[in-house]
N, C-alpha and C positions, 0 to 999 in steps of 0.2 A: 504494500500500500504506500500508496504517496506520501511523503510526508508536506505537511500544512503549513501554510505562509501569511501571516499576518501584517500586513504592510505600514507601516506608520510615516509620517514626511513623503507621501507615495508619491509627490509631485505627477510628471509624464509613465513614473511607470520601470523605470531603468532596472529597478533590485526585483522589482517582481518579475522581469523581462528574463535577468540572468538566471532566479530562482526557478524560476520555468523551464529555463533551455535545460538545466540539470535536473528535470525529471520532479520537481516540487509541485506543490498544487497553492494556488493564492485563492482564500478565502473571505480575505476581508482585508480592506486597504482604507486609511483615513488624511484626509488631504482636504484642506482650507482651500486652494483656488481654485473656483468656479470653472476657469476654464482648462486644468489639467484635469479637473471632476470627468470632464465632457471627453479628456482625452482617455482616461481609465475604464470608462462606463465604454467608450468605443470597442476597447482590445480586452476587456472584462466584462462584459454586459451581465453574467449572469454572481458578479460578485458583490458579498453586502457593501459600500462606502457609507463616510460619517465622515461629517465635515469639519470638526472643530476635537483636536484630541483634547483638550481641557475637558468636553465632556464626554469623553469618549471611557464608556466603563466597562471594555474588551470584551471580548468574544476567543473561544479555546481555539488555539493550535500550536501546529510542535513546533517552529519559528516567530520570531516577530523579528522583521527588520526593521532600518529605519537611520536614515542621514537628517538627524535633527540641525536646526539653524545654526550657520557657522557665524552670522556678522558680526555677533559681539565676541567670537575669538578670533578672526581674522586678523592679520597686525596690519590691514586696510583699514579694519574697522576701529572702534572709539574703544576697543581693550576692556569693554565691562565683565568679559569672559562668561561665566556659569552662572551672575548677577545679573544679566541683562535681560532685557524683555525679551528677545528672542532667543540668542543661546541658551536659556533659560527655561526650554522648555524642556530642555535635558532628563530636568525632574518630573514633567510631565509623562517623559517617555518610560522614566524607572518606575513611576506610580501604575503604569499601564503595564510592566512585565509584571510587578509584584500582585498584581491583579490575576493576571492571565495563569505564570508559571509556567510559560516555553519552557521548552529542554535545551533550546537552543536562542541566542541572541547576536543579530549581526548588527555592530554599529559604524555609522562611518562619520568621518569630519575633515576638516583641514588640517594639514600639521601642526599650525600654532595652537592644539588641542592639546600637544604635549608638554607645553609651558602654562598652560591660562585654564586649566581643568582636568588633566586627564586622573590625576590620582582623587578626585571626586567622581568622577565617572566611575573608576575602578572598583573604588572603593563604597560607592551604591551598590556593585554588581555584586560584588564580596558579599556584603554586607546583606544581601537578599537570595545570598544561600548558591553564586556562581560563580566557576573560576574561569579565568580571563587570558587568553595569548591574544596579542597585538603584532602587525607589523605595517609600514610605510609601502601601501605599493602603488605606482602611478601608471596611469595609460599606457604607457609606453610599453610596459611588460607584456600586453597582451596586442602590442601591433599599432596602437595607435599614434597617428604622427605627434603627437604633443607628450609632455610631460604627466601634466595635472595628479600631483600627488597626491595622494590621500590615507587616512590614516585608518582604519581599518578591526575592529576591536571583534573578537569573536567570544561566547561566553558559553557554558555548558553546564547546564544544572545538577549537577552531581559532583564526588570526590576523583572520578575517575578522569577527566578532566582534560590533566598534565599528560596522563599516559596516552591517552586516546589522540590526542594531538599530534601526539609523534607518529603521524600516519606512516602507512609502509605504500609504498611505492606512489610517490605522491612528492609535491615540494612541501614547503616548509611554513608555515606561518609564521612564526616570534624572531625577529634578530635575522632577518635574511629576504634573498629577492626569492621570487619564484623561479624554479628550474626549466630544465628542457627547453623547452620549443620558446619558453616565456623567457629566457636567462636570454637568448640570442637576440629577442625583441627590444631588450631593455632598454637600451639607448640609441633604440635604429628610427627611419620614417620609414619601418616594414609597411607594405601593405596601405599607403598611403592616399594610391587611385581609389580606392573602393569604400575608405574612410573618408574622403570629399561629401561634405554637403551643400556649399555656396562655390558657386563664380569666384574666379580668381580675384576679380574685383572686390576687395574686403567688405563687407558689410553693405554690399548696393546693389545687391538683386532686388529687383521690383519686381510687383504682381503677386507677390507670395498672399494669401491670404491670411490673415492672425497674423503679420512676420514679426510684429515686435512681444506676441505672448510665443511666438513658437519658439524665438532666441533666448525667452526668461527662462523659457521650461527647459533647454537643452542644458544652458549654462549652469540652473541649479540639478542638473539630470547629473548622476553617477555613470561610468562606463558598464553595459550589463556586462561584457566580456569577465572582466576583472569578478563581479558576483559569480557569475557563472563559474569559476574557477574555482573561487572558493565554496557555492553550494556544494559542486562537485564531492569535494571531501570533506565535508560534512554528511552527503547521503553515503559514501564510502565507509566511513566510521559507523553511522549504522547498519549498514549490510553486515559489515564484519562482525559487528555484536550481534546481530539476528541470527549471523551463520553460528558464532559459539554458540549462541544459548541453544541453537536447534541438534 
């Protein structure tokens, strides 16, 4: 059976996209703008949304993902960090796992999340009965012409945790890039014709219809590749635990 994906900051769709391609089932996604609602309900039609996670008091599955707001840790932004009105909903999003009780939690952010919050993130997760591997990985690792780093938290409800991480034949999560095919990508513009989405001309294609909501959603959008990577062995870890216990 599939395992279940609760989606939260679901913007355009990105982490339900990759949790898909790896074989996940998305049950319920919660997303404040009206017009990536329209774009979710498109490529999700038959999944619950709710539109405000303040009020949002969960519904069961074995994931809950979710890239809560980076502005106030951004070192772009005014540095209110895990204080401000938007990165601040951080806590909104630990109030909704502590609710749920996922087996599993994927979170994402900008990297100034490791200076301006990240041992309160952690230590919510700890602290609500999860252990935690992290690592930095950007677009690049999975082909994409840009960088765009991101930071990356994966969390697992039980003691066994640490061990299960150390997947076997697989890359690596904590303290490392990803391998294989991903290690060759990492600093390439692999694969760069087919990652195009605008005219050479930077930012001055006309005619697009929505083009200034479809460039908000992109730019707050995650790479699905990169999810996909990591659903990947997360559904691995449990095959191999379904295969021991069987």
């Amino acid at each position: 059976m599939a395992l279940t994906v609760g989606s939260l900051f679901a913007g355009i769709g990105g982490m339900d996209l990759g949790f898909e391609r790896a074989g996940c089932k998305i049950v319920w996604q919660v997303e404040l703008d009206e017009w990536c609602r329209r774009v979710l309900a498109k490529h999700w039609p038959g999944v619950h949304r709710h539109d405000d996670i303040k009020t949002f008091e969960g519904r069961p599955c074995d994931i809950i993902c979710g890239g809560f707001p980076c502005q106030d840790l951004s070192y772009a932004g005014t540095g209110a960090g895990l204080d401000g009105d938007r990165s601040g909903l951080w806590h909104e999003m630990l109030r909704v796992i502590r609710l749920v009780r996922p087996r599993y939690v994927l979170v994402e952010n900008v990297p100034a999340l490791l200076n301006r919050g990240m041992g309160v993130v952690v230590g919510g997760l700890a602290q609500s009965g999860y252990d935690c591997e992290w690592d930095c990985i950007p677009a690049c690792a999975v082909g994409a012409p840009h960088r765009r780093d991101r930071v990356w938290i994966v969390a697992r409800c039980n003691s066994d945790s640490r061990r299960a991480f150390q997947y076997a034949n697989s890359g690596r999560l904590k303290g490392s890039r990803p391998e294989s095919a991903y290690e060759d990508a990492w600093a390439s513009d692999q694969a760069a014709d087919w990652w195009a989405v605008e005219p050479g001309f930077c930012r001055m294609g006309n005619g697009i219809p929505s083009r200034v909501d479809r460039l908000k959603g992109l730019g707050n959008a995650v790479v699905p590749q990169v999810v996909q990577y990591i659903a990947e062995r997360i559904v691995a870890i449990e095959n191999q635990s379904l295969t021991a216990c069987g």
